[in-house]
N, C-alpha and C positions, 0 to 999 in steps of 0.2 A: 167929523166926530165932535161932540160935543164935550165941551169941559164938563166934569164930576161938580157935583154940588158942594158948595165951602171951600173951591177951588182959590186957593191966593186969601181965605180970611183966617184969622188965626184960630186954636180952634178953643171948645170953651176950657172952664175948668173942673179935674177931675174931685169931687166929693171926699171934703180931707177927711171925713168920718172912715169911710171903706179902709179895708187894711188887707193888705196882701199876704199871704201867708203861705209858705214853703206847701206842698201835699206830698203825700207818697208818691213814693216813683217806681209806677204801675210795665211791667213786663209791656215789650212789643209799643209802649209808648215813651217811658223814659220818664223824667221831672216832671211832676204835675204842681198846678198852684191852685189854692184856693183863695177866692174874696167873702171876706166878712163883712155884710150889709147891719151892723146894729140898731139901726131906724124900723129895718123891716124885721131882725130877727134871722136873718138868713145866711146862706153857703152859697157861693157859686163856684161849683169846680174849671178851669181854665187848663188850655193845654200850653204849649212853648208858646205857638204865635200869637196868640192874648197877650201870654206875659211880656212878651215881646212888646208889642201893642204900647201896652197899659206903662211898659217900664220907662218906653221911650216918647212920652205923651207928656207935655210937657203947653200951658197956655200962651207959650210966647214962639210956638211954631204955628205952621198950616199942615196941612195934608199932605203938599208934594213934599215939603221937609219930613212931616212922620217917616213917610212909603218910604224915604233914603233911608231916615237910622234904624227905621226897621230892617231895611235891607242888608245892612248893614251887621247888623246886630247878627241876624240868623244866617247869612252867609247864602241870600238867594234874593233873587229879584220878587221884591215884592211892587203892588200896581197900588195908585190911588181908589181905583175898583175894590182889591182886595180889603181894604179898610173900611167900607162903608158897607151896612146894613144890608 
């Protein structure tokens, strides 16, 4: 099996412009968040594992450090897989 790409390097940094923002919390999904891109003018709606993601993303981890606090965080086994594209 092949190691995941970015495996062991740290990862970059996230865009201190973006700003994370509370959403409604939509029936049959629970907490939503939304990102505010100012640059572009835009919304990005996000569910928990995003914010998840995004919360615990930090540029002085790697990947196989994310997939733990992720896992962590959300109370289930997340994979280096699950975080990439």
């Amino acid at each position: 099996m092949n190691a995941p790409p970015f495996a062991g390097q740290a990862l970059p940094d996230i865009r201190q412009d973006l700003e994370l923002l509370q959403g409604p919390v939509v029936e049959g999904l629970g907490s939503t968040w939304r990102i505010r891109d100012p640059s572009r003018n835009r919304f990005f709606d996000i569910g928990r594992f995003e914010f998840y993601v995004l919360s615990n993303w930090t540029s002085d981890t790697n990947l196989t450090n994310l997939a733990q606090r992720v896992s962590e965080a959300c109370a289930e086994t997340v994979s280096e897989d699950q975080l990439l594209p």
